[in-house]
N, C-alpha and C positions, 0 to 999 in steps of 0.2 A: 274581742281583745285577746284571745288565749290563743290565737294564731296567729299572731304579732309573735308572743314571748315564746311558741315554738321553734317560730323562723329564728330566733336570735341563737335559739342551742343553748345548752346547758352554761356553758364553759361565759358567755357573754352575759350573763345573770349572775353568776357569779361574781365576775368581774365587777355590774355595774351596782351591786349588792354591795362589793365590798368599798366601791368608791364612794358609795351613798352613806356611809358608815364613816368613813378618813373625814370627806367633807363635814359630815353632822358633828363628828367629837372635833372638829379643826372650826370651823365657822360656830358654831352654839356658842360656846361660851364669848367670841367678842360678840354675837349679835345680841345674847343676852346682858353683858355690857352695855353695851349703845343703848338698848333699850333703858336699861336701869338709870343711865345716867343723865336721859332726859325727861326724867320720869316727875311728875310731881304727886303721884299715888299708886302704891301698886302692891296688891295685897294679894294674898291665898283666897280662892283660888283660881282670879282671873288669870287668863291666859296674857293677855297687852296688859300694859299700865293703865288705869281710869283715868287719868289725866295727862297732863303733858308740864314741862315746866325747864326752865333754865335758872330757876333759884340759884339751886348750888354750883352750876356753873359762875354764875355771878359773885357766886360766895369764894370760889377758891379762887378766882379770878384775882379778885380783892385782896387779899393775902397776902400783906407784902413778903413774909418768911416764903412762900411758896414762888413768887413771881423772883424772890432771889437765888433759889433752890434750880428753879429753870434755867435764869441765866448761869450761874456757876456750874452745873452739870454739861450744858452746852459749851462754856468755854474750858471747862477739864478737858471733856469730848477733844473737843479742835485743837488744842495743847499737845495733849496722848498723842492724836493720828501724827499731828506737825514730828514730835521727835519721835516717833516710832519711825517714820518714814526715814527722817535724815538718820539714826541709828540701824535701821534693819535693811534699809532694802541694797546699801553697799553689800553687807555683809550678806546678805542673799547671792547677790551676784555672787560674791568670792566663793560660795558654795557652790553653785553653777558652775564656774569657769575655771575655777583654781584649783588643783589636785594638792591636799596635804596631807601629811598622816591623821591619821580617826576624824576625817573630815564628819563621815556619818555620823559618827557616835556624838558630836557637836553638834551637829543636827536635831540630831533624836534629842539631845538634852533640853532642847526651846523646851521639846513637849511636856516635859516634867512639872512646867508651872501647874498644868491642868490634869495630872495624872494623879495628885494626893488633893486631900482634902483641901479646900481653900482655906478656912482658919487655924488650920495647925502650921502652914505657910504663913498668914499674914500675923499670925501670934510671934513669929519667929522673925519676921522682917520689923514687925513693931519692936520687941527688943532692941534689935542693931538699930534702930531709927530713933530710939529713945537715948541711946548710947550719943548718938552723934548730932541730936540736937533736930532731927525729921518730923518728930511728933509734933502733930496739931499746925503744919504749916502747908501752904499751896504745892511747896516743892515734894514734900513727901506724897501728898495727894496725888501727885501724879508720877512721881516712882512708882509707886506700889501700882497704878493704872497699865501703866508702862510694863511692869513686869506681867500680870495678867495676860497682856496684848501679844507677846513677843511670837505663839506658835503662830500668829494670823502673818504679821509681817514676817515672817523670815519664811514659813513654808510653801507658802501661796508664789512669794513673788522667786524665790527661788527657784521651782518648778516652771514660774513664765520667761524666765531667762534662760534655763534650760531648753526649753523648745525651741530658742531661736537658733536656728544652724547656722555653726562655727563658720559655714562657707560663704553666707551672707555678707558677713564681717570684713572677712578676707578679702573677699569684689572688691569693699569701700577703702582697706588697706592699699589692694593691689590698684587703685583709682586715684591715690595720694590721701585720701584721708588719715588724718592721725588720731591718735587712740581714742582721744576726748568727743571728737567727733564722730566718727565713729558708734560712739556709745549711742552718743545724743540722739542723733537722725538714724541709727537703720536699731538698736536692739533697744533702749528703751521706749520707742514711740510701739516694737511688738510686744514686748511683755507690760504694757500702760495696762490693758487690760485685768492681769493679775492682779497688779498693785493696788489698782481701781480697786478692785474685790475686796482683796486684804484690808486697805484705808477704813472702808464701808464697815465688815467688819470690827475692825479696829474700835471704830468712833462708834458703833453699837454697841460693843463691850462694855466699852468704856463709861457711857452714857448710862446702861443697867447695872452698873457694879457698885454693889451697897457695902459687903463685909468689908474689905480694903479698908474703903471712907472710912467705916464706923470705928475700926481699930486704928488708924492712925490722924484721921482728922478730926473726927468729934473734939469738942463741942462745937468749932466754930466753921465748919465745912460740912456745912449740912445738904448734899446734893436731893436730889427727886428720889430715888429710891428709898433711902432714910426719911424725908419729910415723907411719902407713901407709906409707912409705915406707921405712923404716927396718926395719920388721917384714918386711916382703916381700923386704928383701935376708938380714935376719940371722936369721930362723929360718925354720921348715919350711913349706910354703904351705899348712897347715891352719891356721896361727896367722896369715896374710895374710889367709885367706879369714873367718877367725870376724870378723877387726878390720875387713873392708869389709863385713861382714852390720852391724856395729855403724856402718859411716857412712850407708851404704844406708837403711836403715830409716827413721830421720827422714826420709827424701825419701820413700819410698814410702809411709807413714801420713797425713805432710802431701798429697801431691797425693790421695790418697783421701778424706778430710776437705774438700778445695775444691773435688772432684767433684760430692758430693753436695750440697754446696750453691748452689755455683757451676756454670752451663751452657756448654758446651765454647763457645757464641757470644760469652759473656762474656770468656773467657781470649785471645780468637781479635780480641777487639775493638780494644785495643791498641793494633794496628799498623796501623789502618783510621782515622788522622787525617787530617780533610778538611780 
């Protein structure tokens, strides 16, 4: 076996050293998860669980506060991405195409939702939302989402509009096409792909974002992260772990879905406005 790991060279053990390392602290803990959550006994200092069980799957299952928590999270989610799209991805384009003063620096400003703390943000949006009647309603719940969301849709799909070359356009001008057309058939079916990305994100954000909710819509908008909270103080951490396999999953299905159609250079492209 020692002239196996000769032939590989130093530099290739290295390498698969450190990839066995990314993998182990990246997979452990949900595999440790999954195990926990179908666990029906699992003590120090078995290595598997002694038994098996879907009790508390069945338990949280049951729940009607939680089975409401999923669907309300889920239609935040598809609300956010829906006017994120109709609000950002024009103004994407107008980034891309339209030359005006401190276009950049409008730009750069999306990024500032995510550049300070999030509750010294949402403390300061709950004010004005209190002011103007936003507290504790669906619409505020998804302003404040909305705002979260903004550097996903406006940078990502910006950048996808930006790669498509002005002289593509032109063809379909110089061909009789009109503007509207134009748009439709030759640059947003190529930048689809960004947008795709951005949306994905979007609705992932949007789906894990607990601070927001809890400052402008408690008591009565209690999405999955907030109800996950809750779980993981007041019952046993089989019944935590079954309810974060259940938040988990829509992010891992979705980024598998935008894998395969989506290339890691597309996802990556975003942040490369020139």
């Amino acid at each position: 076996m020692s002239w196996y790991f000769k032939s590989l060279g130093k530099r290739k053990i290295v390498e698969f050293v450190i990839f066995a390392l990314f993998v182990f602290f990246f997979l452990g803990p949900l595999i440790n998860l999954a195990l926990l959550a179908f666990s029906g006994k699992w003590q120090y200092p078995a290595a598997l669980p002694q038994s098996w069980s879907l009790t508390w799957w069945k338990f949280v299952l049951s729940q009607p506060e939680i089975l409401k928590s999923i669907g309300l999270s889920f239609l935040i989610a598809s609300v956010v991405t829906a006017l994120s799209i109709v609000i950002c991805v024009p103004a994407a384009y107008a980034f891309a195409r339209i030359q005006f003063p401190f276009s950049r620096w409008f730009l750069f400003s999306f990024l500032l939702t995510n550049a300070f703390p999030k509750m010294g943000l949402y403390v300061a949006i709950a004010v004005l939302f209190f002011k103007v009647g936003l507290m504790n309603t669906f619409v505020g719940v998804v302003l404040i989402h909305v705002i979260n969301t903004l550097m996903y849709m406006t940078w990502i799909p910006a950048a996808s509009f930006k790669s498509v070359h002005q002289a593509q356009e032109e063809a379909a001008r110089d061909a009789g096409a009109g503007p509207f057309r134009v748009f439709w058939n030759i640059t947003l079916p190529m930048a689809l792909p960004g947008i795709i990305v951005a949306s994905i994100f979007t609705f992932l954000s949007s789906l894990d974002e607990a601070q927001g909710t809890f400052m402008v819509g408690m008591p009565d908008f209690k999405t999955m992260p907030l109800i996950m909270y809750g779980a993981v103080q007041d019952y046993p951490a089989t019944a935590g772990a079954v309810f974060s396999i259940i938040l988990t999953l829509p992010t891992i299905i979705l980024l598998m879905v935008s894998r395969r159609f989506v290339s890691a250079d597309v996802m990556s492209s975003g942040f490369t406005m020139k």
